[in-house]
N, C-alpha and C positions, 0 to 999 in steps of 0.2 A: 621477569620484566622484559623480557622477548618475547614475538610470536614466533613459532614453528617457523626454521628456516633461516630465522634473522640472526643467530648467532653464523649460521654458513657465511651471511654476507658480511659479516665483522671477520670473518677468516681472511675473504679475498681483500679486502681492503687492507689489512698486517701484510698478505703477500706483494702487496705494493708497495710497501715500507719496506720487507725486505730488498726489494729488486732495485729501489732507491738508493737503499747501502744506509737507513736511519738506523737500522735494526739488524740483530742478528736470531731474535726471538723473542717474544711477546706472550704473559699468561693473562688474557683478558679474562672476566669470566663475565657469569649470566646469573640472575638471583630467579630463585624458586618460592611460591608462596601457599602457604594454606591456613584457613580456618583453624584455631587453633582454640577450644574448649579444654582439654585435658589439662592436669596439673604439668606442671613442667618435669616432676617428679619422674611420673610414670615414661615420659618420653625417656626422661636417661634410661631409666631403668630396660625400657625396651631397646634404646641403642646400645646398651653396653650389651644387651643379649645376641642380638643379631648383628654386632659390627665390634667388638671388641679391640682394642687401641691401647698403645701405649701410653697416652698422652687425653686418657678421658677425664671433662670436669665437669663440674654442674654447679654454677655461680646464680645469686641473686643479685641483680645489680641494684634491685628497688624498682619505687616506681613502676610496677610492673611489665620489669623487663628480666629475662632469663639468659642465660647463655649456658648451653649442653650440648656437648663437642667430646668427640671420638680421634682425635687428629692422631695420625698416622709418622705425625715428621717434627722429628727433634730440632730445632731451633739454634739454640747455641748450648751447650753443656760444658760448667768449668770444673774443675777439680785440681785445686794447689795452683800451679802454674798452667796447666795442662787446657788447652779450649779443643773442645770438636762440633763436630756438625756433622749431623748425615743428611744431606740434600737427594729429594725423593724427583726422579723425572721420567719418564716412561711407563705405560700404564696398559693394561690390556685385562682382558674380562676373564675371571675363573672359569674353568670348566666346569662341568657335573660329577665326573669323580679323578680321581689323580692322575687315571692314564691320562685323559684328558688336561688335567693341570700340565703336565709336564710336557704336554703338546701344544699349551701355551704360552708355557716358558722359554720354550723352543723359539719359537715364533718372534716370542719378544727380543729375546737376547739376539736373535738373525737378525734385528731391524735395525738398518741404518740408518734410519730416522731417528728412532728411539737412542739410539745410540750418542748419536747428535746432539739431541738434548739436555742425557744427561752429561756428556761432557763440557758443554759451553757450561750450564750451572756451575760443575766443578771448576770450571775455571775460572769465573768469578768469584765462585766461594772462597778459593784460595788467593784471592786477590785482596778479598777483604781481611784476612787473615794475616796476608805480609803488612798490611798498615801498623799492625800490635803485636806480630810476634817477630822472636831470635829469628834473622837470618840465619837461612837452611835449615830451620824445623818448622817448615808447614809441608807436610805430605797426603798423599791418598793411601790411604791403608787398608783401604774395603774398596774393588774397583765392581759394579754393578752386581750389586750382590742381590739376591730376591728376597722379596719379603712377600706375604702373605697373607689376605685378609679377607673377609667373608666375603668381599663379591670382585675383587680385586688384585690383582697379581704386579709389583710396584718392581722397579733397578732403582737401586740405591748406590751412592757412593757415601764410602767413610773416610773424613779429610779432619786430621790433629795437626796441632802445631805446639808450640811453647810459648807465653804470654811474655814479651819482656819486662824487667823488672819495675819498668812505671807506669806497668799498665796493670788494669783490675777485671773483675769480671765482667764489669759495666760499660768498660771499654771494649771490650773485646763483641758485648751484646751492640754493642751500638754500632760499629762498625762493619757487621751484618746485616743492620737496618734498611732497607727492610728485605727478608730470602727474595733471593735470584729466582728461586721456583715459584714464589707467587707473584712476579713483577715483570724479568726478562734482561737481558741484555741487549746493548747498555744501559745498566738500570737506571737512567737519569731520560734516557729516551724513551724506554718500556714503559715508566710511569707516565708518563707526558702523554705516551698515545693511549695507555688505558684510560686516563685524568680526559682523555679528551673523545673517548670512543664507549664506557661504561657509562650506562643509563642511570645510576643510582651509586652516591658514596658505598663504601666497600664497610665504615663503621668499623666493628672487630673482624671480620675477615681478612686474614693475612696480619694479623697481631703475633700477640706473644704470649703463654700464657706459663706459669713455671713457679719458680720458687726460687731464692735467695735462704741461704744459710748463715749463724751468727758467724762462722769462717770466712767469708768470705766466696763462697763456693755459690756455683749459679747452673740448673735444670729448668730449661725452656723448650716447650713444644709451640709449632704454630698453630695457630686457630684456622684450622681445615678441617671439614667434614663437621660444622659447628653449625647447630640450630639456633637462632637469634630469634626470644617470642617478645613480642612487644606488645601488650593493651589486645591478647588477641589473636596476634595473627603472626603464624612460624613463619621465620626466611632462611631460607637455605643458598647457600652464592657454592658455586663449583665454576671453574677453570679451567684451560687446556692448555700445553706449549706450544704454540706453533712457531712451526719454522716455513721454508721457502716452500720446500717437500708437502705441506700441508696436506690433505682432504678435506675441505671445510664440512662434508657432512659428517665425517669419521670424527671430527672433534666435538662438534656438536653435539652428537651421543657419546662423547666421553664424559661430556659437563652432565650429561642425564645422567651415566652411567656412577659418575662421581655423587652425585646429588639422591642417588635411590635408597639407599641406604637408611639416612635422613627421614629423608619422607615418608618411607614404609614404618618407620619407629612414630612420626606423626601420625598417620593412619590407625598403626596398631594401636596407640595408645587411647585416640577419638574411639575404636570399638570395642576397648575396654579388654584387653590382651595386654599385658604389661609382667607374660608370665617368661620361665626361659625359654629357648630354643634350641633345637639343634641344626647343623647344616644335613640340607639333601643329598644322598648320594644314591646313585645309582641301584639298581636292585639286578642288575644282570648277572646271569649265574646264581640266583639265589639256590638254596635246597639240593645243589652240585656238590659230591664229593669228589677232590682231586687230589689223587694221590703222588706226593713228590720224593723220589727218592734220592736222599743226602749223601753223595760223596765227598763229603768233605770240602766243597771249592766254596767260594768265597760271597757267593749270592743266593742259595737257595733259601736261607730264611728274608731273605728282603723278597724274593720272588714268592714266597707264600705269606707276607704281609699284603701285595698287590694281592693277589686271589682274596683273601678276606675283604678285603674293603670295596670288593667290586661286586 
């Protein structure tokens, strides 16, 4: 629902909100659409192939509307007293084969940007967390840890606390309402300028989607990387964080880059490909014997796992 460009200029306009001091960061996003003939079936079946997620589902809501979603980012997860969250913020593109991954990783983890962002999330995440839990148990216990995903390389934090004794899993979900990573800080601001700068309600994006146990117990993932077909026609919505630091064209193609995934499972499925897949890698060195010789020290089989895979 944007032409080429006009998510750029939804960036500088957020960079004027920060400079104002209304904001300290903003995930706008932008909705994606296509023609949408195939079963709704086949597209999971194809995104779970080429985008695999902790957090995949494939819902009929009726009335022919679908929702088939890959989401990547745990929401709220309760267990006894126990609430956590891993809030997803920093984002940068896979390489083609590991050396190259790990020269991405690199990249990201050096970024101060990146950095940035996902610590204001974590800071709000733990903000919503002292509403409901024991004073002095809400901590970060994963600090930008990576995760890994067919076209995507993500920093995570992992932030638990302990629920106090009059609060439920329901409380502790709602008091997250809705993730700092789909919204922004302050998120009563962040929603107001998206509510006033997105071209189209958000509907399930940036939901919740999960499960309730007869315990009492609650697993929630957000509704990211989620295809919505309606009477027809797929929508796909992706986002970015911006902060002051921005690049509005670099965010721009992060909401593409978020959104390809998606769409390539719409495609495959329209031409009748709904088989599995594997990921590409590199072919250099193919038909190379190299021979390594083991003294004993503490890396040569990780050093002849890289030679294989390259």
């Amino acid at each position: 629902d944007h032409r080429p460009g006009e998510y750029s200029e939804l960036v500088v306009k957020a960079k004027e909100s920060f400079r104002r001091g209304d904001l300290f960061e903003v995930v706008p996003g932008q909705k994606f659409m296509e023609r949408c003939d195939s079963k709704p079936s086949d597209i999971s079946k194809r995104l779970k192939a080429i985008n695999p997620s902790p957090y995949s589902f494939f819902i009929n809501l009726g009335n022919q509307e679908y929702l088939v979603g890959a989401s990547p980012e745990m929401f709220v997860r309760v267990s006894g007293r126990r609430i956590e969250t891993c809030p997803i913020s920093g984002t940068i593109k896979r390489g083609d084969d590991p050396i190259a991954d790990s020269e991405q990783i690199l990249k990201l983890l050096n970024s101060k940007k990146d950095e940035s962002e996902l610590t204001m999330c974590s800071d709000v995440d733990r903000n919503d967390k002292s509403r409901v839990c024991e004073p002095g148990s809400v901590k970060v216990i994963g600090r930008r840890q990576i995760e890994m995903y067919s076209r995507l390389i993500h920093t995570v934090d992992h932030i638990e606390g302990r629920l106090r004794d009059d609060m439920d899993a329901f409380d502790g979900f709602l008091s997250h309402a809705w993730a700092v990573t789909v919204t922004g800080a302050p998120k009563l601001w962040a929603m107001r300028f998206i509510e006033s700068h997105e071209k189209s309600p958000r509907a399930w994006y940036g939901g919740a989607i999960g499960m309730v146990g007869f315990n009492g117990d609650m697993n929630t993932g957000l509704t990211l990387r989620t295809v919505r077909i309606k009477d027809g026609i797929a929508e796909v919505r992706a986002g970015a964080t911006l902060l002051n630091d921005s690049i509005p064209e670099e965010e721009e193609a992060e909401t593409e880059l978020k959104a390809s995934a998606m769409l390539s499972a719409i495609r495959d499925a329209k031409a009748g490909n709904s088989g599995k897949v594997s990921r590409d890698v590199a072919a250099v060195g193919k038909g190379v014997n190299i021979l390594l010789i083991d003294h004993e020290d503490s890396f040569v089989h990780t050093l002849a796992n890289y030679f294989r895979q390259t």
